[in-house]
C-alpha positions in Angstrom: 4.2 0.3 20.1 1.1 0.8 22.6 -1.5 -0.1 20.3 -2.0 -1.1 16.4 -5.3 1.2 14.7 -3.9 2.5 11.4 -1.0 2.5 9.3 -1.9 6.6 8.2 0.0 7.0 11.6 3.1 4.5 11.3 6.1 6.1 10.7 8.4 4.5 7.8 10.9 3.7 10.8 8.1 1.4 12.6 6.8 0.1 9.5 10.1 -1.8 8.3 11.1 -2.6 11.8 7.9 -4.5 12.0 8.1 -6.2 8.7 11.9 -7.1 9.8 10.3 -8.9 12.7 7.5 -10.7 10.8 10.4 -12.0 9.0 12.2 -13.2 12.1 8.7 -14.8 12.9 8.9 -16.6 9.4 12.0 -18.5 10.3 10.6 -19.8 12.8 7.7 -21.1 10.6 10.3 -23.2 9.1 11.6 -25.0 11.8 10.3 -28.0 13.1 8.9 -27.0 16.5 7.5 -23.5 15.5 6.4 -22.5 18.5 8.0 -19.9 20.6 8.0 -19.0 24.5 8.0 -15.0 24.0 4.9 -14.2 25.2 3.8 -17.0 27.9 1.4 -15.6 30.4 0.0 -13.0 28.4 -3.7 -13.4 27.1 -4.7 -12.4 24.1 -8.5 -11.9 23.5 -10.2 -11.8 19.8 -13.5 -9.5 20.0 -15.2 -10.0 16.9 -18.1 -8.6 16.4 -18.2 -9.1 12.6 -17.9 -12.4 11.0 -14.2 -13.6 9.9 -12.8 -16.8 9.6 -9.4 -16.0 7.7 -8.2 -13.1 10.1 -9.6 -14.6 13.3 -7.7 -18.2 12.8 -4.7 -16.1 11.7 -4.2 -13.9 14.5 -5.4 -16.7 17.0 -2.6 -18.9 15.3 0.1 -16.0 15.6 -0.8 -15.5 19.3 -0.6 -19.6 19.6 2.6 -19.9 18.3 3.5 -17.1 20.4 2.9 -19.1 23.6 0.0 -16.8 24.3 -3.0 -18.1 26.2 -6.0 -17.4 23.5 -9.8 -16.0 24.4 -12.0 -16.3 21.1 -14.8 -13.9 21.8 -17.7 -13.7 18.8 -20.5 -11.1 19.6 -23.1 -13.4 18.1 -24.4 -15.4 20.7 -23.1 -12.9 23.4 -24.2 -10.5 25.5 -23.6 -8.1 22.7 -26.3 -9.9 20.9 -28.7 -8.9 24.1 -27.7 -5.3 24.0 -24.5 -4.6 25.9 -22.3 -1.6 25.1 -18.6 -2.2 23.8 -17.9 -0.3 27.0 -19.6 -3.5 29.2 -18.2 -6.1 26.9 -14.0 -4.0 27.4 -14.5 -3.6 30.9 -15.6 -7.6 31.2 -12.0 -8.3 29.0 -10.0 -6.0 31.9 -11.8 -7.9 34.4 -10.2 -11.3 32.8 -6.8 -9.7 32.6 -6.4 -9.4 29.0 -3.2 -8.0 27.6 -3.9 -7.6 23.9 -7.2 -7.4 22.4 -7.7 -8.2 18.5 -10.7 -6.4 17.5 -13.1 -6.3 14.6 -16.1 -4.2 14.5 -18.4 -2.9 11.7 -18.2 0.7 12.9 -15.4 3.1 11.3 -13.4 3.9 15.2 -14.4 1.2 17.0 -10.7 0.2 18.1 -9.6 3.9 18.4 -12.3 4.2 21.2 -11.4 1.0 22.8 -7.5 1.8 23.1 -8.2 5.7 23.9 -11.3 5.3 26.8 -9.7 4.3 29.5 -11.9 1.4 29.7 -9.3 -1.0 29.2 -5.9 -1.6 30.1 -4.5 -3.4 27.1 -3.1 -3.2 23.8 -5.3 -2.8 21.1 -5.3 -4.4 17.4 -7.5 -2.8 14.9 -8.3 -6.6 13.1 -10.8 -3.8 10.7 -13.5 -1.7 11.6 -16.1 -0.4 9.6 -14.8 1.0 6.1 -12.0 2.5 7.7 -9.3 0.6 8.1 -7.5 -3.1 8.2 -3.4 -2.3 9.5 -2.3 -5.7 9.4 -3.8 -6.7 6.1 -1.8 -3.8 4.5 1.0 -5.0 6.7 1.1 -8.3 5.1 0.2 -7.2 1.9 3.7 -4.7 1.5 5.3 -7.8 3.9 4.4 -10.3 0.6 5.3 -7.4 -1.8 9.0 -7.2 -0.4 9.4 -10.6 -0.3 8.6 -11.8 -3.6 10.4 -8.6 -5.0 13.7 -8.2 -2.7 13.5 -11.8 -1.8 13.0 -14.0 1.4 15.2 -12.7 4.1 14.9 -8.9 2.7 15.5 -7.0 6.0 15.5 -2.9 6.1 14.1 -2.8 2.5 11.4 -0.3 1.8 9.1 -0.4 -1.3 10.9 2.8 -2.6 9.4 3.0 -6.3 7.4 -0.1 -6.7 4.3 0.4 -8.3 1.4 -1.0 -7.1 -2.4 -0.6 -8.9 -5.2 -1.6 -6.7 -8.7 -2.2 -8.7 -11.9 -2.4 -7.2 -14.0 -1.5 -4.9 -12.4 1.4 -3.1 -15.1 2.8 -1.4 -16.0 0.0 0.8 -12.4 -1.2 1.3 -10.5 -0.9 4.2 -7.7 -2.8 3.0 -7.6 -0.2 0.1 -7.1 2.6 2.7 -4.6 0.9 4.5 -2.8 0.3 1.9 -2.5 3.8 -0.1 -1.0 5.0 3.9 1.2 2.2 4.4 2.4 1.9 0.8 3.2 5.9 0.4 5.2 5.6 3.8 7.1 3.1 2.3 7.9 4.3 -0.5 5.6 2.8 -3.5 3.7 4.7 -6.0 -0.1 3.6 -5.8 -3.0 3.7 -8.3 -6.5 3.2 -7.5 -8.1 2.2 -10.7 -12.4 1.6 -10.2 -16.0 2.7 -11.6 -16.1 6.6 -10.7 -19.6 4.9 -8.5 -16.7 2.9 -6.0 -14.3 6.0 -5.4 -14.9 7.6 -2.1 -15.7 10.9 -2.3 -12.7 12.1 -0.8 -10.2 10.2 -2.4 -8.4 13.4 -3.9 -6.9 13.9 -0.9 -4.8 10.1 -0.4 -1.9 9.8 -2.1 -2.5 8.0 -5.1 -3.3 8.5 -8.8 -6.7 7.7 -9.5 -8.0 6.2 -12.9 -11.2 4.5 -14.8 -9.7 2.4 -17.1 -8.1 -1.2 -15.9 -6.9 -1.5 -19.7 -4.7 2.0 -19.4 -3.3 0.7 -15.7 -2.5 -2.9 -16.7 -0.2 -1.4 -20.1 1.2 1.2 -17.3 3.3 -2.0 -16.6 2.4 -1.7 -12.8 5.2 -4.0 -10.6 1.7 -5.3 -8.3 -1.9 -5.5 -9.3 -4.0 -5.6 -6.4 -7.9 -7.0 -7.2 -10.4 -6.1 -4.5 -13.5 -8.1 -3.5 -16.9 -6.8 -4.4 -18.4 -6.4 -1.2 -22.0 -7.3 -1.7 -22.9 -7.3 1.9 -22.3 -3.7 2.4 -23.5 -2.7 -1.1 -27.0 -1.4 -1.1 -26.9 1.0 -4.1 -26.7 0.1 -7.7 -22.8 1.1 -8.3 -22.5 -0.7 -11.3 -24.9 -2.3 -14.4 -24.2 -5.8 -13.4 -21.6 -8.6 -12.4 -20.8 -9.2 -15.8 -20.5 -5.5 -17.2 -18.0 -5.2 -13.9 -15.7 -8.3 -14.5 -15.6 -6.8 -18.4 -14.3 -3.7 -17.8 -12.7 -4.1 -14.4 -12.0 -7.5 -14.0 -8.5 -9.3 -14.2 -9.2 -11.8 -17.1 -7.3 -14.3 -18.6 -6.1 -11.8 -21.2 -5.0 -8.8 -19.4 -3.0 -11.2 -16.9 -1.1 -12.4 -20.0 -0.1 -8.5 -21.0 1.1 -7.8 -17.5 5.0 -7.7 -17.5 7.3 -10.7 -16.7 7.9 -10.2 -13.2 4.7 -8.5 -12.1 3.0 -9.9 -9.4 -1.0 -10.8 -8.6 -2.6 -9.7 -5.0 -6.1 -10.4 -3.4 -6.8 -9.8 -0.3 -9.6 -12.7 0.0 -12.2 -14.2 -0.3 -12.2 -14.1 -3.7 -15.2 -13.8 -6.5 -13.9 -15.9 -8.4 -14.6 -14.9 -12.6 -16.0 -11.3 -10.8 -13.4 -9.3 -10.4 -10.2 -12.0 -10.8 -10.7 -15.1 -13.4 -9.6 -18.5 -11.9 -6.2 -18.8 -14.2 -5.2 -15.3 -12.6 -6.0 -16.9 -8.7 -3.8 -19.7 -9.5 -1.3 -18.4 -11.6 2.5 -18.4 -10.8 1.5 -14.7 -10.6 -0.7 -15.1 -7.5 0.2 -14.3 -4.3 -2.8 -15.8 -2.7 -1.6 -18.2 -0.6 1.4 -16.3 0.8 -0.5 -13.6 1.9 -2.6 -16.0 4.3 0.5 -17.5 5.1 2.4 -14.6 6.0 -0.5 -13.1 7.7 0.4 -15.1 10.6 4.1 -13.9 10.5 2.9 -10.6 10.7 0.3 -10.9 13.2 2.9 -12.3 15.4 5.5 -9.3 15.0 2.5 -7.1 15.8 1.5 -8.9 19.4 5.3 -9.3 20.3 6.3 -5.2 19.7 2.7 -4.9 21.1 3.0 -7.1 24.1 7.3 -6.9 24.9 6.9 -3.3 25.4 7.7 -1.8 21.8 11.2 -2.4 21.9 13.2 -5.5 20.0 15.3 -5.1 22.9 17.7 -8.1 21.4 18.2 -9.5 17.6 15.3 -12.0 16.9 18.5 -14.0 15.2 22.1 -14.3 15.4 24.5 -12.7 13.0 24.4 -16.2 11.0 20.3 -15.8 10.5 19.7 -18.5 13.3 16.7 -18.3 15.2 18.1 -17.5 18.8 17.1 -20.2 21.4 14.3 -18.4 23.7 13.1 -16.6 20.4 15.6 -13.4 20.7 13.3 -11.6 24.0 15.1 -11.4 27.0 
């Protein structure tokens, strides 16, 4: 694996072999001493140029734990702020040596350009750009899916007719378009359920069902619900009457979480709006997923940088035919 853009590309092959490493990576979260030496002496470098606190800390944790030397760079404050191109700022990173480069941008290609120029001489991480797409959020989204369906420890297991309903605002979602890719590959049959004003306009051609009415989905009996954050700072359009016509009709109240089935499961990718488009019983219900997906974001994040940064191959078993995490972390 060169780089990390998009899951529309990742084959079904990649996808599990990644989400068998993340869960390689999660042992080792358990152990005492939960850092690993796999990938001392490579730098990683995190180019922000949009504001994130939860995916920034997690994929500067993942690199961390990785043994990675770490390079936070924010483009607030920068020379970015004074003008220079993302061409200046990549050929600045090559200059340092950088190996990996996490990057978030508010325009939909951003990371495509970066690992395709020539500018730079690293692997690239697509950490979401613009309204196109967020890889590793969907990653550890089917990641948190597989485990609380199949179990901890569910190695090789697709999501081969799991159904999963994501609500919300699809049009400005990223982590909605990763997802319907990444989800299809795998297997799962996806809904996209929101106001006919927050579908993109060429959402007949992903592969989902598309519906209006959160009511219909939820007695469906969907096996995930996925609510999505109403992204105010990149609405400037009246898409719907108000907050509190939008949590009535699309929002995941108290009682449509109590007619979802037994062993359905509650997703958000975060932050949440809180009595908007999830209530607080369904954020902290048994249901809710919440906090394991921030938690196994970092598992993720670090099976992305070590296929990115060990050359694409898991040369040797990340553990040994008991489940034991091996001593030098598996990478020879």
């Amino acid at each position: 694996m060169r780089h990390l853009l998009s899951t529309k590309t990742l084959s079904r092959e990649d996808a599990i072999t990644l989400l068998d490493v993340a869960e390689d990576m999660a042992d080792v979260q358990d152990r005492e001493v939960k850092k690993l030496p796999t990938l001392r002496g490579k730098t990683v470098v995190n180019l922000f140029f949009e504001d994130s606190t939860r995916t920034r800390i997690s994929f500067e944790a993942a690199a961390k734990r990785l043994s990675a030397d770490v390079i936070n760079f924010s483009a607030k404050g920068s020379s970015v702020s004074k003008g220079e191109s993302l061409k200046d700022t990549a050929q600045t990173l090559a200059a340092m040596g950088a190996d990996a480069v996490v990057v978030r941008h508010s325009a939909s290609g951003a990371p495509q350009t970066l690992a395709t120029s020539g500018w730079i001489d690293a692997g690239v991480l697509n950490a979401g750009d613009g309204t196109h797409e967020h890889p590793t959020q969907a990653l550890l989204d089917a990641f948190t899916m597989r485990r609380r369906l199949h179990g901890r420890g569910s190695r090789g297991h697709d999501l081969d007719g799991v159904t999963v309903t994501i609500v919300g605002d699809i049009l400005h979602s990223r982590v909605a378009r990763s997802n319907v890719w990444l989800l299809q590959t795998l297997g799962a049959q996806v809904t996209l359920v929101a106001p006919p004003t927050l579908l993109p306009v060429d959402v007949s051609s992903w592969p989902a069902a598309i519906g209006y009415d959160l009511d219909a989905a939820i007695d469906a009996g969907p096996d995930v619900v996925m609510m999505l954050r109403i992204q105010g700072e990149r609405m400037h359009a009246a898409y719907f009457p108000s907050e509190r016509e939008y949590a009535r009709r699309w929002g995941l109240d108290d009682e449509r979480l109590g007619r979802l089935g037994a062993d359905s499961i509650v997703m958000h990718p975060g932050p949440m709006n809180r009595g908007l488009e999830i209530s607080a019983a369904a954020a902290d219900s048994p249901r809710s997923t919440v906090r394991e997906q921030v938690a196994n974001g970092v598992s993720v994040r670090m099976a992305a940088l070590y296929l990115l940064l060990s050359g694409g191959d898991r040369t040797t078993p990340m553990t040994t035919s008991d489940g034991q995490m091996t001593s030098d972390g598996g990478v020879r």
